[in-house]
C-alpha positions as CSV (number, residue, x, y, z in Angstrom):
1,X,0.0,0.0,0.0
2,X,1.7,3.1,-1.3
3,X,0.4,6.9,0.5
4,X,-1.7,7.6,-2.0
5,X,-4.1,4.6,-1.0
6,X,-3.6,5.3,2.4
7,X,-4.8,9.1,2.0
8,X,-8.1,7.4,0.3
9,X,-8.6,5.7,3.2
10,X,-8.0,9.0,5.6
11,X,-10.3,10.4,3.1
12,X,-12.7,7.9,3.7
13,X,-12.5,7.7,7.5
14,X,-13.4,11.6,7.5
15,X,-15.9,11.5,5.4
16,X,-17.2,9.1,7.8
17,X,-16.7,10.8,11.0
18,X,-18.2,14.1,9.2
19,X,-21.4,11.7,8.4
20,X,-21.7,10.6,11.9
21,X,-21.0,14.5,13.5
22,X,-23.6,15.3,11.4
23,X,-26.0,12.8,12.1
24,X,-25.6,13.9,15.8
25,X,-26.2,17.6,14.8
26,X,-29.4,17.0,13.3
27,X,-30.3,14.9,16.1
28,X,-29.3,16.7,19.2
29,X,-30.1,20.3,19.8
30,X,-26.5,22.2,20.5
31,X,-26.4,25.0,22.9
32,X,-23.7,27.4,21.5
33,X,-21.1,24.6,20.5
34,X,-21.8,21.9,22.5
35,X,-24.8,19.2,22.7
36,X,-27.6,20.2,24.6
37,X,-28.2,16.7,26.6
38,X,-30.9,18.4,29.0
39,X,-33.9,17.6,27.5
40,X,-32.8,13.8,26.9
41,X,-32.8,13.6,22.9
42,X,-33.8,10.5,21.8
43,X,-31.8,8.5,19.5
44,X,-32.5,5.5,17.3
45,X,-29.4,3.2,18.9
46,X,-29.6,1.1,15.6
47,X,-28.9,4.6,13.9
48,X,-25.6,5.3,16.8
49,X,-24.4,2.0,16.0
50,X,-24.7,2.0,12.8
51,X,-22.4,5.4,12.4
52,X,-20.4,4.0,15.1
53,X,-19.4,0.8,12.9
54,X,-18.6,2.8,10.3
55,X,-16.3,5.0,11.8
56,X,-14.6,1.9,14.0
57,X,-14.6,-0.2,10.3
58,X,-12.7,2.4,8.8
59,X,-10.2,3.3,11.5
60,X,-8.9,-0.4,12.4
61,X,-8.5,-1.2,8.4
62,X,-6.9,1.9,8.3
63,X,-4.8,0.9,11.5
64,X,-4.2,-2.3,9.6
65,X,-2.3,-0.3,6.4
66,X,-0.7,1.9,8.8
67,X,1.3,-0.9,10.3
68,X,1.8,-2.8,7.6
69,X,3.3,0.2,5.9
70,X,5.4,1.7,8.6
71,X,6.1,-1.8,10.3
72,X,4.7,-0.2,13.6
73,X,3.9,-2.6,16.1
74,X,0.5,-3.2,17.0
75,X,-1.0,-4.6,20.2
């Protein structure tokens, strides 16, 4: 894997976690920058989770190139 496959994959992995800030966004009311958990927003946990997998998938396959590229170690 050369760096320009591992920038499509840190491409990827942002796009990602920009899909899942913005999911929260539209689902939780902010107050000036930060969530506004007071009144108790309800979320659709198969919706969290299914963000959430995304953004995990992507991170340990990226992980995955990262150490196999750079022989870091990897516990």
């Amino acid at each position: 894997m050369d760096k320009n496959d591992i920038e499509k994959e840190l491409d990827k992995l942002m796009k990602i976690r920009t899909d899942f800030y913005n999911y929260l966004d539209t689902n939780i009311p902010k107050n000036e920058e930060q969530f506004d958990f007071s009144n108790e927003p309800k979320l659709l946990a198969k919706d969290v989770y299914a963000h959430f997998y995304k953004l995990d998938y992507q991170a340990r396959k990226l992980r995955g190139f990262l150490v196999k590229a750079y022989n870091l170690k990897a516990e």
